[in-house]
GUDREN-569362 format. One record per residue: x, y, z of N, C-alpha, C, O in turn; residue in three letters. Coordinates in pm, whole numbers, padded with zeros to 5 digits, always signed. Layout:
# GUDREN-569362
XYZXYZXYZXYZAla/...
# end
This chain:
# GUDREN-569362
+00084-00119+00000+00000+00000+00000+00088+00124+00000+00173+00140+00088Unk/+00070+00209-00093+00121+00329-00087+00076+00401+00045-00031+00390+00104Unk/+00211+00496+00085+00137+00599+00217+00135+00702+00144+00205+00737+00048Unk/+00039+00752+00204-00061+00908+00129+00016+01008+00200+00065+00985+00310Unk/+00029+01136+00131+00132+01281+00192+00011+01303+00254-00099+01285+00203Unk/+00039+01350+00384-00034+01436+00478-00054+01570+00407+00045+01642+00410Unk/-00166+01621+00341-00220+01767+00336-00276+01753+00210-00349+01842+00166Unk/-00239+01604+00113-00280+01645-00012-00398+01703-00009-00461+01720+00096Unk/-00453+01752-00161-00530+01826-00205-00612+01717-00263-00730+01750-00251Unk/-00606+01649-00297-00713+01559-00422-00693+01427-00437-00585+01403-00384Unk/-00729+01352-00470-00724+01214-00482-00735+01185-00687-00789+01098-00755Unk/-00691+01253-00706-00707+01277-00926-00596+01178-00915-00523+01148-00821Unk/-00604+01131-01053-00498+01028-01065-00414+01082-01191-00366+00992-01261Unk/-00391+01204-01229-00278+01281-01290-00222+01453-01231-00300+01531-01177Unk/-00151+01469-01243-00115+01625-01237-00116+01706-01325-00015+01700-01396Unk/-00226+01818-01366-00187+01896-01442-00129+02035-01399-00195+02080-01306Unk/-00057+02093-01426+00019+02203-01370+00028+02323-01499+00095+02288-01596Unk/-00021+02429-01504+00010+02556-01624+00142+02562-01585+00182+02580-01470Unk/+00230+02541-01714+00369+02582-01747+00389+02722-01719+00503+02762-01699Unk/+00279+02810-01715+00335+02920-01695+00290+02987-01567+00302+03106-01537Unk/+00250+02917-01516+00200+02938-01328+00354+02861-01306+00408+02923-01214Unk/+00434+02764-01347+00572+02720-01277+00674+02822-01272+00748+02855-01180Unk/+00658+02881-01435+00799+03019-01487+00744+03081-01381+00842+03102-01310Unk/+00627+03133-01311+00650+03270-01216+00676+03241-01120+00688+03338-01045Unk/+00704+03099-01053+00793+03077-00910+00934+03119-00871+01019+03147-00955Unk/+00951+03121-00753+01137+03200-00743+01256+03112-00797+01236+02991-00805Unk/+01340+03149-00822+01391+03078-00921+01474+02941-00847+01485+02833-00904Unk/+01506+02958-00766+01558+02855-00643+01449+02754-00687+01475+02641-00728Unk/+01323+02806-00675+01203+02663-00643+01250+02649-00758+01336+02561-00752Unk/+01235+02708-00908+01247+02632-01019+01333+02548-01012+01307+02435-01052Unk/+01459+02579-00959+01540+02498-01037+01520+02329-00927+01556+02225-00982Unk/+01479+02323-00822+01428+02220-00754+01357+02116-00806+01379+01995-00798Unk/+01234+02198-00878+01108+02128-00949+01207+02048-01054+01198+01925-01053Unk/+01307+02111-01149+01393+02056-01268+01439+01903-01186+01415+01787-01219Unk/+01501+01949-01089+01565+01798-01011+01480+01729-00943+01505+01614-00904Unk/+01390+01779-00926+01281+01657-00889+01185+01586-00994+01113+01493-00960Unk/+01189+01640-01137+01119+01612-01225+01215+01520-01324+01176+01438-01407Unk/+01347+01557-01295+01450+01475-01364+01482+01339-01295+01507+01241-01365Unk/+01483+01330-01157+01492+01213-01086+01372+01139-01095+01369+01017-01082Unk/+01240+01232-01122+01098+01107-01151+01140+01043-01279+01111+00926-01299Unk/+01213+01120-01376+01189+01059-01494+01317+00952-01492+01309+00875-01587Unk/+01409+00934-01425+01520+00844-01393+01515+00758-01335+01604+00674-01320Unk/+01370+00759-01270+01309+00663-01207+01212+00598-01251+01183+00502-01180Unk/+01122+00619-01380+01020+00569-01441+01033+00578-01580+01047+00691-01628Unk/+01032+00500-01640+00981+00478-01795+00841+00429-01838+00815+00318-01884Unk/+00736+00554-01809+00634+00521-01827+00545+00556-01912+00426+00526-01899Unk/+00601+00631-02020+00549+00719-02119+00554+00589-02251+00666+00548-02283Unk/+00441+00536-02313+00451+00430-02389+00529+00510-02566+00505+00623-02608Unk/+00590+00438-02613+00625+00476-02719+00488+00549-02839+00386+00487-02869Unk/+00529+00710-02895+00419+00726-02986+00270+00764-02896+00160+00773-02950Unk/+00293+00780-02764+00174+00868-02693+00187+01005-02685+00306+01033-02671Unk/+00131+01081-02687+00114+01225-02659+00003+01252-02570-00089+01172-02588Unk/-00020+01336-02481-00119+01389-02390-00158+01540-02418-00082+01635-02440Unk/-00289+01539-02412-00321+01720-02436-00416+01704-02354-00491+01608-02339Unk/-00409+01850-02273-00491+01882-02165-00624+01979-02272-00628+02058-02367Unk/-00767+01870-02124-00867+01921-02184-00932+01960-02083-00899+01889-01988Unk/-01032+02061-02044-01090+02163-01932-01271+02091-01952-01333+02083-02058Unk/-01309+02057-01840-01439+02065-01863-01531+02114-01743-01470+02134-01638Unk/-01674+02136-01743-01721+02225-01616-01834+02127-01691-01858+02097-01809Unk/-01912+02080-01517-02025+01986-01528-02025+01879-01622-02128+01822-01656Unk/-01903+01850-01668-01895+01718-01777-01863+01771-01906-01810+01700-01992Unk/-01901+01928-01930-01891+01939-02067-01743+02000-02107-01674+02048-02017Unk/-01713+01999-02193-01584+02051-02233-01594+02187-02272-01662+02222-02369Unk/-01505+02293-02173-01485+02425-02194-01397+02483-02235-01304+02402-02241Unk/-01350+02619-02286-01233+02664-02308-01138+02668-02207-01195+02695-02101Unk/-00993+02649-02190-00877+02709-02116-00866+02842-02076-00875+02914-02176Unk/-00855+02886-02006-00792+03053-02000-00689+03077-02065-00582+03029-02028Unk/-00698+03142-02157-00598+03215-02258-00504+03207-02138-00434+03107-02120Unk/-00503+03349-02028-00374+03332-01955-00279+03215-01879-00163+03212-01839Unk/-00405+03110-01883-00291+02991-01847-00276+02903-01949-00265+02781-01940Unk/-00277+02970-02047-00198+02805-02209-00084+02927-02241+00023+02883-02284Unk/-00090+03028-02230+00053+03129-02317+00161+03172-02199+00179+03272-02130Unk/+00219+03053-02211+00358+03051-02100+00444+03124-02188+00521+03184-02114Unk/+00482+03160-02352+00574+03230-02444+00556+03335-02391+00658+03376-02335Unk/+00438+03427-02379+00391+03562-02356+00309+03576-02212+00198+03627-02194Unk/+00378+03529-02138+00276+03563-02009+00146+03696-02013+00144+03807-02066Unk/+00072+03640-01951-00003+03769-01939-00014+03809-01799-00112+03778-01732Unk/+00119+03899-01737+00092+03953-01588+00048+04025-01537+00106+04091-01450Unk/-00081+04043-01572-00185+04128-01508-00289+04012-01496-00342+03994-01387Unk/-00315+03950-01578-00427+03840-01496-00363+03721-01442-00432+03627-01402Unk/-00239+03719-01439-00205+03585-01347-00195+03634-01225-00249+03591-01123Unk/-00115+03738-01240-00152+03884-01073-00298+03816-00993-00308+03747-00891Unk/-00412+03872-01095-00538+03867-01022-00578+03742-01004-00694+03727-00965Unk/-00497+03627-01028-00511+03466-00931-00417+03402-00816-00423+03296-00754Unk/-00322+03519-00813-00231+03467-00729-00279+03522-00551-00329+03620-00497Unk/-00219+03371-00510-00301+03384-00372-00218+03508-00292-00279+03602-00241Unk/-00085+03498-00289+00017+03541-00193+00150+03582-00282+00146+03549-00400Unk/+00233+03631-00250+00353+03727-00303+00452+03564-00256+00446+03520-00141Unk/+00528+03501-00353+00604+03435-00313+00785+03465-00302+00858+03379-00252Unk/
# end
């Protein structure tokens, strides 16, 4: 049996994370996330040959649009990622 982290958030059985909610963390955390994302992948070969994944948004079952400001990690938009951020990190 796996042991569960004390505080998680959810019981989902993937992570999706906006690439560009990661670029605005301090850069210390970034470079952490790199070595912890490089040691998962040094540790698992689980990506089957010839798969690709694309993230899809849905509300009540149906499939909705993304927020523009969280798919354009090239061009941030920092005035509305401002108005989602909880706290000054």
């Amino acid at each position: 049996m796996t042991e569960q982290i004390e505080g998680a958030r959810t019981l989902a059985s993937w992570l999706t994370i906006p690439r560009v909610l990661l670029d605005q963390m301090p850069i210390e955390w970034r470079y952490e996330w790199v070595k912890l994302m490089d040691e998962f992948n040094e540790t698992w070969d689980w990506v089957p040959d010839g798969i690709q994944f694309y993230v899809n948004a849905r509300r009540s079952g149906k499939m909705v649009e993304l927020p523009e400001h969280l798919c354009e990690y090239r061009r941030p938009m920092y005035e509305e990622l401002e108005k989602i951020k909880r706290h000054q990190v």
